[in-house]
C-alpha positions in Angstrom: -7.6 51.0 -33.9 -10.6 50.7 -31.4 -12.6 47.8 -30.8 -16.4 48.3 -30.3 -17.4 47.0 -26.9 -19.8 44.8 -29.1 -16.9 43.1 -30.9 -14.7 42.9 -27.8 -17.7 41.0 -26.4 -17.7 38.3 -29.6 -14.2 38.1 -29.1 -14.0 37.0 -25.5 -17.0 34.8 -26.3 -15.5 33.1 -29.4 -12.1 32.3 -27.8 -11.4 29.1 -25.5 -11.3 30.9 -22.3 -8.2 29.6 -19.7 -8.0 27.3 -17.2 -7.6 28.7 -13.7 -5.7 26.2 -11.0 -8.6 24.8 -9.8 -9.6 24.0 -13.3 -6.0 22.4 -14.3 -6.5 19.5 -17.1 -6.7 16.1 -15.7 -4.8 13.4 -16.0 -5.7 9.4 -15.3 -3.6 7.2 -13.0 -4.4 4.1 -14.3 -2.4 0.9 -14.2 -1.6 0.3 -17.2 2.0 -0.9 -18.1 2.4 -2.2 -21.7 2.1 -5.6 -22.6 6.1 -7.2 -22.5 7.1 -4.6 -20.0 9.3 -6.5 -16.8 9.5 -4.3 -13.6 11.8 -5.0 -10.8 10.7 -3.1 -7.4 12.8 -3.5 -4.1 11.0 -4.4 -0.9 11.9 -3.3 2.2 9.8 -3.3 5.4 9.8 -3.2 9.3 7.4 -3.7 11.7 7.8 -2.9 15.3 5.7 -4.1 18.4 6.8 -3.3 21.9 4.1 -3.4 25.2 3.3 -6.1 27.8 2.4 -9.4 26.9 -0.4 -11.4 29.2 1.8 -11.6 31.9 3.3 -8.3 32.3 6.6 -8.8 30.8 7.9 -7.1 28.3 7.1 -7.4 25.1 9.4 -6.3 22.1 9.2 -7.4 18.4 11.1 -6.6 15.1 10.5 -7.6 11.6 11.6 -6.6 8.8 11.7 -7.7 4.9 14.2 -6.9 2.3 14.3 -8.2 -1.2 13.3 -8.1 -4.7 9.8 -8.9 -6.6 9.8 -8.7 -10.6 6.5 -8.6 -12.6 6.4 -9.5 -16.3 3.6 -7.9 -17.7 1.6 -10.4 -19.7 -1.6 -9.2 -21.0 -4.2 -6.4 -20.4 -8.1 -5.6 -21.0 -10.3 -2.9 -20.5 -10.3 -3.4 -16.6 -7.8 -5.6 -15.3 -3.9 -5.7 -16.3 -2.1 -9.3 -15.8 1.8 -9.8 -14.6 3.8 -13.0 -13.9 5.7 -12.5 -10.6 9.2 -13.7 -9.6 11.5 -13.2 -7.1 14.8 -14.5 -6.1 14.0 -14.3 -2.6 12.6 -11.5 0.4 14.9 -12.3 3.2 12.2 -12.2 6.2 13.8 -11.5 10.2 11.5 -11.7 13.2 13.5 -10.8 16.5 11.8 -12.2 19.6 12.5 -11.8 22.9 13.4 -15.3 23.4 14.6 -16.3 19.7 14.9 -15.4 16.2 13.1 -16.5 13.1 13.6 -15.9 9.5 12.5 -17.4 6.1 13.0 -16.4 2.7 9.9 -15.6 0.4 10.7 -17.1 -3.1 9.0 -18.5 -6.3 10.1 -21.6 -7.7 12.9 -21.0 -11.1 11.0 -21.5 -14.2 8.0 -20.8 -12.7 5.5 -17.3 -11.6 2.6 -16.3 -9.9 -0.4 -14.9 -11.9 -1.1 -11.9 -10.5 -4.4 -10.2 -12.1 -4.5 -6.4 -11.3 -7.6 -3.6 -12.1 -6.8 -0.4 -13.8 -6.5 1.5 -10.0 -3.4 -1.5 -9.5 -5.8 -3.2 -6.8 -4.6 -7.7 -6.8 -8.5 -9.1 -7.7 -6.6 -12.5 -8.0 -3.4 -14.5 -7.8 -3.0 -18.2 -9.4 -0.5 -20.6 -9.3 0.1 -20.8 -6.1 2.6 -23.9 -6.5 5.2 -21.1 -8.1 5.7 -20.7 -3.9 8.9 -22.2 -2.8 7.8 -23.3 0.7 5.1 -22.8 3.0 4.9 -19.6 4.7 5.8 -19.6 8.6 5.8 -15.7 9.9 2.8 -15.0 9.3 4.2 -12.8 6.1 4.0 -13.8 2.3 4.2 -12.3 -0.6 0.4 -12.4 -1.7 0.2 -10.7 1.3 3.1 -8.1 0.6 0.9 -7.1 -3.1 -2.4 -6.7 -0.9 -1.0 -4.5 2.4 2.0 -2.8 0.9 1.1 -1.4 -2.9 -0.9 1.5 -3.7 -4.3 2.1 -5.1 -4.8 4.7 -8.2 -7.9 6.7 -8.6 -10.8 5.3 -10.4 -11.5 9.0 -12.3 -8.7 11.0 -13.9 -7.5 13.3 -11.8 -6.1 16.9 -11.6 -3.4 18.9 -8.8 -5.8 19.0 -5.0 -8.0 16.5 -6.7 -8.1 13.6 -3.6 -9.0 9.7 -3.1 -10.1 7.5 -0.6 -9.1 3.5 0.1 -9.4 1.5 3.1 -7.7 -1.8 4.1 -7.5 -4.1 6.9 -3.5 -5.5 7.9 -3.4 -8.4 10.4 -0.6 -8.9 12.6 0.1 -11.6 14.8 0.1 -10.7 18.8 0.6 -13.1 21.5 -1.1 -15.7 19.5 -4.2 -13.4 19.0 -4.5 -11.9 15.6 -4.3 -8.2 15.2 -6.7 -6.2 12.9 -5.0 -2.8 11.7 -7.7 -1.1 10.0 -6.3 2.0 7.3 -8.2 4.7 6.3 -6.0 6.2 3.8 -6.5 9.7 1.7 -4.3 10.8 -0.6 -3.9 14.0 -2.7 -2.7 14.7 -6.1 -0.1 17.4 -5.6 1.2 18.3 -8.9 2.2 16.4 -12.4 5.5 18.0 -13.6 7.9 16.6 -16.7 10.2 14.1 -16.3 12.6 12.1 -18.9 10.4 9.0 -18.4 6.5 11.7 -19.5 4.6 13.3 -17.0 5.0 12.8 -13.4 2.6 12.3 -10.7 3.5 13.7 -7.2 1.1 12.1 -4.8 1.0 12.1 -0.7 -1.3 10.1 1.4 -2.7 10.3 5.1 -3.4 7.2 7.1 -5.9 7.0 9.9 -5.3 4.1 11.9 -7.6 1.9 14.2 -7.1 -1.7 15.7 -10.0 -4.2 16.0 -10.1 -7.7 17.0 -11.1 -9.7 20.0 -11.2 -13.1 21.9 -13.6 -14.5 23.7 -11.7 -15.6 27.5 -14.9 -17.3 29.3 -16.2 -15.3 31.3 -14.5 -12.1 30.1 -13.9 -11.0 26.2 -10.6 -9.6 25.3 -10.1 -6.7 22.8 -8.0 -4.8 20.7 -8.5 -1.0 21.2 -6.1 2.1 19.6 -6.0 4.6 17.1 -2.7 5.6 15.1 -2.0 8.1 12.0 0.5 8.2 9.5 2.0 9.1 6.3 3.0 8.3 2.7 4.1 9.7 -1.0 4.1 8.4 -4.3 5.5 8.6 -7.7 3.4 7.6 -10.6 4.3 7.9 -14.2 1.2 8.7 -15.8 2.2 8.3 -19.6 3.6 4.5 -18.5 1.1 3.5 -16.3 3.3 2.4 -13.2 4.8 3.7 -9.9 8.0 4.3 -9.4 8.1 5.4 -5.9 5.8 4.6 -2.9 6.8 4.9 0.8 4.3 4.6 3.7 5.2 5.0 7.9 2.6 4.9 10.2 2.5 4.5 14.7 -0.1 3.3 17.1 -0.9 3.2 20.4 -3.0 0.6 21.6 -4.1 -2.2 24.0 -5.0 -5.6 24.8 -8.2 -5.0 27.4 -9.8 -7.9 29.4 -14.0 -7.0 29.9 -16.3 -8.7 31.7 -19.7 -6.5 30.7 -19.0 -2.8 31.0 -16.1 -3.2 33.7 -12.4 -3.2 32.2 -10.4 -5.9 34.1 -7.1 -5.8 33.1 -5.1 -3.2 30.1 -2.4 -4.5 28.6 -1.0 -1.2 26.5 1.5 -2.1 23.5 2.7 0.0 20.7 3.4 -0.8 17.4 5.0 1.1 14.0 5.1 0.0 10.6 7.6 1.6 7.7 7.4 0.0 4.0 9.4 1.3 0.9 8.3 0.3 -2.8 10.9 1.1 -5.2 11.5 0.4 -9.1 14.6 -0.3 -9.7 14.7 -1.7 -13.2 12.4 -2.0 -16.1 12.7 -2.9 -19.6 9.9 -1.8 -21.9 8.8 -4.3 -25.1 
C-alpha cells in the first residue's frame, strides 16, 4: 500500500519526534535523601606542602585525615535538607619538620551536629556546636571538612555534556601566615546509566587553582602568588538523592614574595598538593 506524500507529512507531524544526544532527557541532582535515611561516608585526605620557609630552609609538610562521618537524615523542605552528624573520630596527622601533631575530630556520644544542607548539598548552617569533643588545634575540623571537601549538585536538572560551575576558597596554614587556595571548579555530566541502587550519575570535575593572601611586613607587603589545576569524579544516585562516590586531587606551584612597591625583594617558592576521597560506605534507608 502507498502512502500519499500528504499523509506521510501528517504522520511525521502527529508523532512525538526523537530525541537526538544533544537532546537526551534530563535528570535533577538534587540532594535529597529521604527523611530516616543514615549515611556513613569514609574520609580520607592528604595535604602536602614542601618549599622554603622565611629563612631558606626547607620546608616539608604532611597531613592527612582518615575516619568516618555518619549523617542521620532528619527532615527536609522545599530548599534545604537537614542531617544530624556523628562520628566516632577522624584521626588527624600533621608531620613537621621538627615534630608531629595529631588530634582526633569527634562529636560527643548521645549527641550531633545540625547540619542544614540546600537541594545542590551546599552546608548553609551547622548548630550545636557543643556536640564537638574538643577544641580544634590543626587548623582542620569537621565543619570545615563539609564546606572544602563535599560536592555541589546543579541547581537545574541536568542531561549527558550538560556542565556547572562552583567556586570555593580553602585556607591553609603556612609559616604562620594563612593561605587562601582559591577553586574554580567545572564539572560535566558524562552519562546516567542503571544501576541496582536507580539511575546513576557519572560526573567529572576540573579545578583551576589560584592562591591569594598577603601580610603586611613594614615597609614591604608579602604575598601569596600561584596557579594550580586539577581533577575530580563523582557518583550520584539520582533516584536517592545522595553521592556515593566523590574523589578530588589537585597541585600548585606557588610562592611567598616580599614587595616593596613594584620591586620583588625576596621569592620564597613552595609547592603544595591536596588528595581527598568521599566514600559511602553504609546506608540504611527508613
Amino acid at each position: 500500500m502507498r502512502i500519499s506524500a500528504k499523509l506521510a507529512l501528517a504522520i511525521v507531524l502527529i508523532l512525538p519526534p526523537s530525541l537526538s544526544p544533544g537532546q537526551a532527557e534530563k535528570a535533577s541532582l538534587r540532594f535529597g535523601p529521604a527523611p530516616g535515611t543514615v549515611l556513613t561516608y569514609s574520609i580520607n585526605g592528604q595535604v602536602n606542602v614542601s618549599g622554603k620557609d622565611f629563612f631558606g630552609k626547607d620546608l616539608t609538610l604532611d597531613a592527612d585525615a582518615q575516619g568516618e562521618i555518619r549523617f542521620s537524615l532528619m527532615n527536609s523542605a522545599a530548599d534545604t535538607v537537614v542531617a544530624g552528624l556523628t562520628t566516632p573520630g577522624i584521626q588527624v596527622r600533621a608531620q613537621l619538620p621538627d615534630r608531629t601533631q595529631s588530634q582526633t575530630l569527634r562529636t560527643i556520644e548521645g549527641k550531633s551536629l545540625e547540619v542544614v544542607f540546600n537541594r545542590t548539598g551546599k552546608v548553609m548552617d551547622i548548630r550545636n556546636p557543643e556536640a564537638l569533643a574538643q577544641e580544634n588545634v590543626l587548623n582542620f575540623s569537621i565543619p570545615q571538612i563539609l564546606r572544602d571537601y563535599f560536592p555541589v549538585f546543579p541547581a537545574q536538572p541536568v542531561g549527558p555534556g550538560d556542565q556547572w560551575r562552583e567556586s570555593r576558597r580553602i585556607t591553609l596554614p603556612f609559616q604562620g601566615l594563612e593561605l587562601q587556595v582559591n577553586l574554580a571548579i567545572e564539572y560535566t555530566l558524562n552519562d546516567i546509566l542503571p544501576s541496582p541502587d536507580g539511575r546513576r550519575a557519572i560526573v567529572s570535575a576540573v579545578y583551576t587553582v589560584s592562591v591569594s593572601g598577603s601580610k603586611d611586613l613594614g615597609e614591604s607587603m608579602g604575598v601569596f602568588e600561584g596557579q594550580g589545576s586539577g581533577t575530580g569524579s563523582l557518583n550520584f544516585l539520582v533516584d536517592r538523592g545522595y553521592f556515593t562516590e566523590y574523589r578530588l586531587d589537585l597541585r600548585t606551584e606557588a610562592a611567598f614574595v616580599v614587595k616593596k612597591g613594584a620591586k620583588r625583594l625576596l621569592e620564597m617558592p613552595f609547592s603544595f598538593s591536596l588528595l581527598a576521597d568521599v566514600n559511602l560506605i553504609g546506608n540504611t534507608r527508613p
